[in-house]
N, C-alpha and C positions, 0 to 999 in steps of 0.2 A: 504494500500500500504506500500513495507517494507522499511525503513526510509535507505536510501545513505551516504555511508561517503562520503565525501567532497574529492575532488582528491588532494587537499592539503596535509591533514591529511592522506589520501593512502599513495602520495609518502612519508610522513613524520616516517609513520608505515614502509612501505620496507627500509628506510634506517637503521631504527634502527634497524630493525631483523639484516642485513646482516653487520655493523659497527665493526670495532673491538673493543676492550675492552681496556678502557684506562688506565689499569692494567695488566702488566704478570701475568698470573695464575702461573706459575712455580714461579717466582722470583716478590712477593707483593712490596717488597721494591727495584727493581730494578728504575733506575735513571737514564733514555735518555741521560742524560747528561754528565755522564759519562762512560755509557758503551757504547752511539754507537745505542742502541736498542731501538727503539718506537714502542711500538704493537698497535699504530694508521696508521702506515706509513710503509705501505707492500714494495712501491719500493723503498724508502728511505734507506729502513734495506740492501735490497741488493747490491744494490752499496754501502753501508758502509762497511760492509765486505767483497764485490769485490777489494776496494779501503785501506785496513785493517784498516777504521775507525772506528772498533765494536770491544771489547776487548772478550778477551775468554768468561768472565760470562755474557756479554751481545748474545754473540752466542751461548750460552748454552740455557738461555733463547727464545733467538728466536726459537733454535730446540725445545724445548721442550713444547712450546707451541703450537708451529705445532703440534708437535705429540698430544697434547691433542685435540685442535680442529678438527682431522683427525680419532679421536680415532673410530669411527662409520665404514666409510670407510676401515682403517686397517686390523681390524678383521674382515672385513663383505671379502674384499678378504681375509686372510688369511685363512678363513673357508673353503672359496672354492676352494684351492690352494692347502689346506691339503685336503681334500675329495678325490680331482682329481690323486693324490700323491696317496694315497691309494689303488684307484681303478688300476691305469695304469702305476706308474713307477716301472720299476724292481729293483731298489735299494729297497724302502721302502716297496715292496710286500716282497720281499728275507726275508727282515730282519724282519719281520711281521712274517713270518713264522716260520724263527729260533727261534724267541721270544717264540710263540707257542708251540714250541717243549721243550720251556724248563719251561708250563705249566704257563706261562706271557701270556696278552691280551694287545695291545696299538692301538686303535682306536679312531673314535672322539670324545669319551666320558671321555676319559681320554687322549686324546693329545689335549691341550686347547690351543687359540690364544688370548693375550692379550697386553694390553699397558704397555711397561715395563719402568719405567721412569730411570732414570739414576740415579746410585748410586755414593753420596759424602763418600768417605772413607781417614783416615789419613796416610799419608804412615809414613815411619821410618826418613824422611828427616822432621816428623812436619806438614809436609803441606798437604792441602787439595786437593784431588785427585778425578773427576768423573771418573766410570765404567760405560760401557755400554755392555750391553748382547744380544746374538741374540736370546739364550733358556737357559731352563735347565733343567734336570732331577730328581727327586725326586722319591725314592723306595716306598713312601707311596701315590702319586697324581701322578704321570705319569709324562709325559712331556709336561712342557710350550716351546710356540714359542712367542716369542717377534712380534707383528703385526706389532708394527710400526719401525722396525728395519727391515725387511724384503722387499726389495726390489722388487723380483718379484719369479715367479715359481720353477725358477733353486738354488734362492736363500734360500729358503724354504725347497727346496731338500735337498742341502745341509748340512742347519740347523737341518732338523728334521732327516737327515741319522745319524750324528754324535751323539744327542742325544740315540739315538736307540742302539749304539754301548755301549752308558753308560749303558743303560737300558739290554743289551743281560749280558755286563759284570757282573753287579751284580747278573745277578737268575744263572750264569754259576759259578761265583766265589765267589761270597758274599762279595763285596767289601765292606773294613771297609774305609769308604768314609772322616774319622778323622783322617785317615794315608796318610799320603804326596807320600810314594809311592805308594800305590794303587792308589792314586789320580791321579799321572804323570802318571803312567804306562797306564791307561785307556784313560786319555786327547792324548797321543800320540799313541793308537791304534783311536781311536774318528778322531783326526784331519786326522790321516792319512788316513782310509778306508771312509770316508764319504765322499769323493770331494773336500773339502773346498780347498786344496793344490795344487789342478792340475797345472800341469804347464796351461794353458789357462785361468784359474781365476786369478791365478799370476799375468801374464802377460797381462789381459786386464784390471783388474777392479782393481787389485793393483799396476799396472806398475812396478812391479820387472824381470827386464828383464835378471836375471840369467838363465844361461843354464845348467849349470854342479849344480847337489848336493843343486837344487833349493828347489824338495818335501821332501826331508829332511830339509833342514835349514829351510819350512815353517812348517813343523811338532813341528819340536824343537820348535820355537820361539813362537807356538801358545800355547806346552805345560806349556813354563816355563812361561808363561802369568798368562793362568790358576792357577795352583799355586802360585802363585805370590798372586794371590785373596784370598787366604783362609787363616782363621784369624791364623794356628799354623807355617805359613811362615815366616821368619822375614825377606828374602829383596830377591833380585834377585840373590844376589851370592846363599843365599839359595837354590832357585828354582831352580838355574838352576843345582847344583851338588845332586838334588832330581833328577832329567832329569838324568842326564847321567848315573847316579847309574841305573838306571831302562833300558835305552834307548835299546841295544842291544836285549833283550829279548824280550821289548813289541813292537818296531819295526818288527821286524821278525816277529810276530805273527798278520798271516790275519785274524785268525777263528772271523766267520764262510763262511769268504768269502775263497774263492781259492788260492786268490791272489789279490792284490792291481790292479784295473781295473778301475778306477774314477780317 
């Protein structure tokens, strides 16, 4: 007869599987104490920073230990969000196709969905600065989407439309991607023909409830962001008179869309 664990040592076993860890993975030397964050104490943590008792590196930690614990789930939808994308939306078949035409392939064997953790970078004031990414493009591996940065379907759309536009840019023009203004020039046709800007995202999910000259000032600010990232920028006055040096020409230019329709 097969020997029984003890309903003791059951419940004592399910607790430990499902327990959280009495250590941040993201931050080892993080300290409950002063930052606000217990990764023992799920609803603890929320009302601390409901209440703004959790300092910025202790909710940095809390996000980014979510996103590791979640890491599974993430990409297990994001796979299937991009599959579906591929199959059925007219943005990402469109640009699927033009890619094609210009002898490029971006399918699911090269558009990857992974955990992207948050990058610590030094700005020019000294100090320590997180990034956080939704994708990115690479002329040699395709495009990554960020799993755990991606919210749901449309968010995806968006993410993986904009990449695509990086991607059409370089096999049409051959972007030298260590040039600040290829670099603007492309983030501002990107922000602009992929959706990210509509007035409707705007206004629901970023609550900017400008009416006049809104999908431009969102184009702008997403470009001079972007550059703003890359190591030969040296601060935002930079980026942004890289932006407006470029602004009028790569604005104007849909291709290979018709026109701006997102």
């Amino acid at each position: 007869m097969a020997s029984q664990t003890p309903p003791a040592e059951q419940a004592q076993a399910t607790a430990s599987s499902t327990e959280r860890p009495a250590v941040s993975a993201w931050n080892p030397n993080n300290d409950p104490a002063k930052t606000g964050y217990d990764p023992t104490k799920r609803w603890a943590n929320y009302f601390n920073i409901l209440l703004g008792k959790m300092s910025r590196e202790g909710q940095e930690a809390f996000r980014e230990d979510a996103y590791i614990r979640n890491e599974a789930r993430d990409c297990s939808n994001c796979d299937k969000w991009r599959d579906y994308l591929f199959e059925y939306s007219p943005t990402i078949r469109f640009m699927s196709k033009n890619i094609m035409d210009l002898n490029g392939k971006l399918d699911r064997n090269n558009v990857q969905c992974r955990r992207c953790p948050t990058r610590r970078v030094i700005g020019e004031d000294g100090k320590e600065h997180t990034v956080r990414q939704g994708g990115g493009f690479s002329p040699d591996h395709g495009i990554l989407i960020c799993a755990n940065e991606m919210r749901n379907q449309g968010h995806l759309e968006d993410t993986l439309a904009h990449e695509m536009v990086h991607a059409w840019d370089h096999l049409r023009w051959k972007v030298d991607w260590s040039d600040l203004r290829h670099a603007a020039c492309t983030e501002i046709r990107a922000s602009s023909l992929s959706g990210e800007c509509r007035w409707t995202r705007e206004f629901f999910v970023r609550s900017n409830f400008t009416l006049t000259q809104q999908h431009q000032n969102c184009v702008r600010n997403r470009a001079i962001r972007s550059v703003m990232n890359r190591p030969s920028c040296k601060d935002d006055v930079h980026a942004t008179k890289v932006v407006n040096e470029v602004w009028d020409s790569c604005f104007a230019d849909t291709r290979p869309f018709d026109e701006i329709y997102r």
